[in-house]
C-alpha positions in Angstrom: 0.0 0.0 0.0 1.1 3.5 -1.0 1.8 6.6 1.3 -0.2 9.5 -0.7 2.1 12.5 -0.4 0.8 16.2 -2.3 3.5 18.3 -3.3 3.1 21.6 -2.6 5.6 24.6 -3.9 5.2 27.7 -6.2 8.3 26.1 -8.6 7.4 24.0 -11.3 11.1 22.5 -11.2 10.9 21.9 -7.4 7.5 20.3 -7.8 8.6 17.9 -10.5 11.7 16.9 -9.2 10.7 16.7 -5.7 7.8 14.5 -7.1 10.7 12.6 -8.6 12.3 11.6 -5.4 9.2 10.3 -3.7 8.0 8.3 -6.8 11.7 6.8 -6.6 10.4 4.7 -3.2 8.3 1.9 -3.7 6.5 2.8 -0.8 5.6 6.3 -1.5 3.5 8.1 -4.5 2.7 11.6 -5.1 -1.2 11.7 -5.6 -0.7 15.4 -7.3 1.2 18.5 -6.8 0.0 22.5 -6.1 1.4 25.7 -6.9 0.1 27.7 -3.8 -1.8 27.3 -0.6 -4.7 28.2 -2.3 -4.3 25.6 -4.7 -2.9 23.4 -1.8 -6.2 23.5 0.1 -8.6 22.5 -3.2 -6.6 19.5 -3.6 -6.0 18.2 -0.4 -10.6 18.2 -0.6 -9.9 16.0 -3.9 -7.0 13.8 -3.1 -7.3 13.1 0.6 -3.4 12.9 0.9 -1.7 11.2 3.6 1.1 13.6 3.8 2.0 17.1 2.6 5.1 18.6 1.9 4.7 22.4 1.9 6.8 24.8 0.6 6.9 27.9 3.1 7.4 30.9 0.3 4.0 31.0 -1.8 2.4 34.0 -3.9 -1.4 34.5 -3.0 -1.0 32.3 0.5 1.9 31.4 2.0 3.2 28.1 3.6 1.8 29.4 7.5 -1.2 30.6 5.9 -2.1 27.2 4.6 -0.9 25.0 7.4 -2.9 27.2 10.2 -5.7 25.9 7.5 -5.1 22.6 7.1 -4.4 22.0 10.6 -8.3 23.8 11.3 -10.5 21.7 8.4 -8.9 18.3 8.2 -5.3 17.9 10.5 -2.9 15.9 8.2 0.7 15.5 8.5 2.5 18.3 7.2 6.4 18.5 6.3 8.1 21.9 5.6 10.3 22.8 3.1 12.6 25.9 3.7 15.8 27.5 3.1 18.6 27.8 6.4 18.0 31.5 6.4 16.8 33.5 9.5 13.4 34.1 8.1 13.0 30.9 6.8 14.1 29.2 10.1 11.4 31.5 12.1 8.9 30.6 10.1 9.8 27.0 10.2 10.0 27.3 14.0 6.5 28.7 13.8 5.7 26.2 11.7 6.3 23.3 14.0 4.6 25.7 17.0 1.1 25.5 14.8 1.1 21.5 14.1 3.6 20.9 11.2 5.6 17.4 12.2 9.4 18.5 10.8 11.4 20.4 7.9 13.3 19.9 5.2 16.4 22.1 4.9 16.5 22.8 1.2 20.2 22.9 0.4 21.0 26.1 -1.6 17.7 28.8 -0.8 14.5 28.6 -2.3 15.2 27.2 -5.8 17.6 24.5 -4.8 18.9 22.8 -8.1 21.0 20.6 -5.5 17.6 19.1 -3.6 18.7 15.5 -4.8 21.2 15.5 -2.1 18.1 15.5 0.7 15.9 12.6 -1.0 16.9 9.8 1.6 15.8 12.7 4.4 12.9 13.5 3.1 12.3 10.0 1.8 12.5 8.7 5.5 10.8 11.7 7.0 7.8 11.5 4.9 7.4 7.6 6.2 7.7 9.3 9.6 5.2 11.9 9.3 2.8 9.2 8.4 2.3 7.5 11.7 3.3 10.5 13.9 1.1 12.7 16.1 0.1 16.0 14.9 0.8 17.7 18.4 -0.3 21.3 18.2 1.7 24.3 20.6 -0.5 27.2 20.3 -3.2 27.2 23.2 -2.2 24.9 25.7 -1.7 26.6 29.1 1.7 25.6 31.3 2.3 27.2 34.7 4.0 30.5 34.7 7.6 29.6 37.0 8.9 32.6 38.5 10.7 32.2 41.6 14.0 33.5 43.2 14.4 31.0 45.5 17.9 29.1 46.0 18.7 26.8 42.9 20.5 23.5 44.2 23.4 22.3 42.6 21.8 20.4 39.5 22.7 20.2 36.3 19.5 19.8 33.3 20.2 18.0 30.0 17.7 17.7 27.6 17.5 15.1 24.6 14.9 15.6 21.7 14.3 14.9 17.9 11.4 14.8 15.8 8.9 17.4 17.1 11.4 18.4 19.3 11.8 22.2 18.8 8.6 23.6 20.2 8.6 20.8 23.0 12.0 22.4 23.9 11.0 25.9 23.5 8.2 25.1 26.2 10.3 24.3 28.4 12.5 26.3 28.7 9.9 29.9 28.4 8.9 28.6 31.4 12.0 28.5 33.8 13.5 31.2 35.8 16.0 33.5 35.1 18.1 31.6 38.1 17.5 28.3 36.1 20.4 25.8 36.7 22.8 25.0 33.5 21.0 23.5 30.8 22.8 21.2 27.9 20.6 20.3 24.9 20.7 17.9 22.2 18.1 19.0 19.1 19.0 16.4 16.0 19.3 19.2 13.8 21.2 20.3 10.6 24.3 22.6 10.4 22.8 26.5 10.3 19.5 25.4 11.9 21.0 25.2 15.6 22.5 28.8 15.7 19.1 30.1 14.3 17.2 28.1 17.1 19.3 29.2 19.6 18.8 32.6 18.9 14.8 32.5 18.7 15.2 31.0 22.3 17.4 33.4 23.8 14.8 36.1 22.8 12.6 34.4 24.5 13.9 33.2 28.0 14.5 34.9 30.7 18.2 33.4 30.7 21.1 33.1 28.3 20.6 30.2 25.4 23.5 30.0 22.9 24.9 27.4 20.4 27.7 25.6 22.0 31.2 27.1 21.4 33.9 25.0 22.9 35.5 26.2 25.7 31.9 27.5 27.0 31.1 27.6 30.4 28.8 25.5 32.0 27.2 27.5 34.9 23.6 28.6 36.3 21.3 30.8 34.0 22.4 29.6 30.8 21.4 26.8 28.2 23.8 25.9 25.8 22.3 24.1 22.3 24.5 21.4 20.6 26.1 22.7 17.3 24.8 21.3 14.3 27.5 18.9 13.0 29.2 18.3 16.3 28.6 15.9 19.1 28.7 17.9 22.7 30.3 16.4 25.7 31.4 18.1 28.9 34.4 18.3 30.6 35.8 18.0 34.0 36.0 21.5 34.9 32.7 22.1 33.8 32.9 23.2 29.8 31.6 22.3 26.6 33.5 20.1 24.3 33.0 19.4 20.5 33.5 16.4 19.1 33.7 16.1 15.2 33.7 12.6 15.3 31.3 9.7 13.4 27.8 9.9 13.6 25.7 7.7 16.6 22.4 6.6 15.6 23.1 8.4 12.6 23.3 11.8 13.5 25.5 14.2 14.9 24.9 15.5 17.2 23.4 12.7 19.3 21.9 12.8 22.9 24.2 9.9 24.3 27.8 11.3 24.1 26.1 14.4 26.1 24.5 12.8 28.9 26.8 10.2 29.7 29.4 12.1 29.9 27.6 14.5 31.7 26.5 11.5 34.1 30.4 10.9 34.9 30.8 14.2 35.3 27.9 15.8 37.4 27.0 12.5 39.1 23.9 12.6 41.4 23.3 16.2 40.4 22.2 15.2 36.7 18.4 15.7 36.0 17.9 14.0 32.6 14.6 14.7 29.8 14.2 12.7 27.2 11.7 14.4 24.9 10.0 13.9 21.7 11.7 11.9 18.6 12.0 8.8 16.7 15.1 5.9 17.0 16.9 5.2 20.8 19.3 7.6 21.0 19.7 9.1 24.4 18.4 5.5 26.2 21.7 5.1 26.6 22.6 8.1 28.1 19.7 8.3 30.4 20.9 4.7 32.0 24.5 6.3 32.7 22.8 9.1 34.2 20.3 6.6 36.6 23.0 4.4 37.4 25.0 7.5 38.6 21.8 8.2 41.1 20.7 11.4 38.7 17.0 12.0 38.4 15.1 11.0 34.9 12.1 12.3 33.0 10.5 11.2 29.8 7.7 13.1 27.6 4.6 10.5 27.7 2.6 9.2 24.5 -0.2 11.3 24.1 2.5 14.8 24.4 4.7 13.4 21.6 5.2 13.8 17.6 6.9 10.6 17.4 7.1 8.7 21.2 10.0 6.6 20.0 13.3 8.0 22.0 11.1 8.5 25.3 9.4 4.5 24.3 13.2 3.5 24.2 14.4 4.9 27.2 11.6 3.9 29.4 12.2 0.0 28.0 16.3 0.5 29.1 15.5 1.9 32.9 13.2 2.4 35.3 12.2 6.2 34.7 11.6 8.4 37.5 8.5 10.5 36.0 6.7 10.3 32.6 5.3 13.5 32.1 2.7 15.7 29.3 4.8 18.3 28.2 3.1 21.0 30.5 4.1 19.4 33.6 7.5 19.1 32.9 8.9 23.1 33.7 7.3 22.2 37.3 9.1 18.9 37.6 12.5 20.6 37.2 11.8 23.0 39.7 10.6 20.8 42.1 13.8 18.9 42.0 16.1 22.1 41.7 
């Protein structure tokens, strides 16, 4: 049986060869194409499409236009197409905010005669869409944390993949300004990281950067993985980068981080696991329970894709598994 995937983009050469890399898997065919949103929404009533991938520059209505429609008459999974630019990554961010399940990073802006190199992503991330949650951010209501009471000596780390931006980002709006160090892992491209760090650090009260090595690990600041590079910590409480092979097929990956975070920070390590498909980060969450650290996985019902959470509550026995709203309070609570 076919996955039914619409093709949606205002270029006639990104439709047709887009088109061409889904029709290449046997598993996947594209039902039809459209040239705008408008366009988009008429033929999503005709074709009943399990998938869309959506282009997020469109004359007459653009790609947010459209998905806030799509996800209002008839929710379907909904992959974004945009260019590593900081307009194109806000709106992407936004994107996955209003229900959208991921992104393609077209390689070279929005007419990307290089979009070949990206078919096994979006190949595998169009499979993924199919059976994933469409988990919407907009109007659910998390407790407001303000408090300037003393922060113990813990150390947060944070492990998340598909779905996993706007799970992070509501988080972390709702911690203090006195928040203890937080490390992050987002599977994420190169470009994409530096962008999402910068949307969050508008938004917190605290300090969130890409990781630099040499960056120090201390209280009121959250330091984002760099696209391309694993991030481990150490001794004397830095960031390290780590250009070597991919785990789990990506770099960076959650497990170099929290294990070695685990050896480092011992008993003091709270470890999330949020959002994302594949095991990485089980791994790291064991190293961090078998050092005495504290553990929390994003439940089911909260979750795009409930595989890395799924994975790391199979490996251990995990402390709390929590909807995304409660856990901000959690982390306090143990802080």
């Amino acid at each position: 049986m076919f996955l039914r995937v619409l093709v949606v983009d205002d270029s006639s050469f990104m439709r047709k060869i887009i088109t061409k890399m889904i029709d290449s898997d046997p598993q996947l065919t594209v039902v039809g194409t459209a040239f705008d949103g408008v366009n988009a929404l008429e033929r999503i009533e005709q074709l009943e499409p399990d998938v869309i991938t959506l282009d997020v520059n469109m004359p007459r209505m653009d790609g947010l236009t459209t998905l806030k429609e799509v996800m209002k008459k008839n929710p379907i999974p909904v992959i974004m197409l945009s260019a590593t630019t900081q307009e194109g990554a806000e709106i992407t961010f936004r994107a996955l905010k209003l229900g959208a399940v991921d992104y393609i990073q077209k390689p070279s802006g929005q007419i990307s005669l290089d979009i070949e190199t990206v078919r096994n992503e979006l190949v595998n991330k169009i499979k993924t869409a199919a059976k994933a949650n469409i988990v919407t951010h907009e109007d659910a209501t998390y407790a407001q944390l303000k408090t300037k009471q003393q922060i113990t000596e813990k150390i947060i780390t944070i492990g998340a993949s598909t779905g996993g931006p706007p799970a992070i980002e509501e988080i972390l709006v709702h911690l203090p300004e006195n928040t203890p160090p937080i490390l992050i892992v987002q599977h994420m491209p190169v470009g994409f990281t530096s962008l999402f760090a910068k949307r969050l650090d508008r938004l917190c009260s605290f300090e969130v950067k890409e990781a630099q090595d040499g960056d120090e690990i201390k209280q009121g600041r959250a330091i984002i993985a760099q696209g391309g590079y694993h991030m481990t910590v150490t001794g004397d409480g830095r960031v390290q980068l780590n250009s070597g092979p991919t785990k789990h097929g990506v770099k960076p990956a959650v497990d170099p981080m929290m294990k070695t975070i685990a050896n480092v920070y011992q008993s003091q390590t709270i470890g999330v696991i949020l959002t994302g498909m594949g095991r990485d980060g089980a791994s790291g969450m064991k190293a961090i329970k078998e050092k005495g650290g504290k553990t929390i996985a994003q439940n089911e019902q909260t979750c795009t894709v409930y595989g890395m959470p799924k994975a790391a509550a199979e490996t251990i026995n995990i402390d709390k598994i929590l909807p995304l709203s409660k856990i901000p309070q959690q982390l306090m609570k143990w802080c």
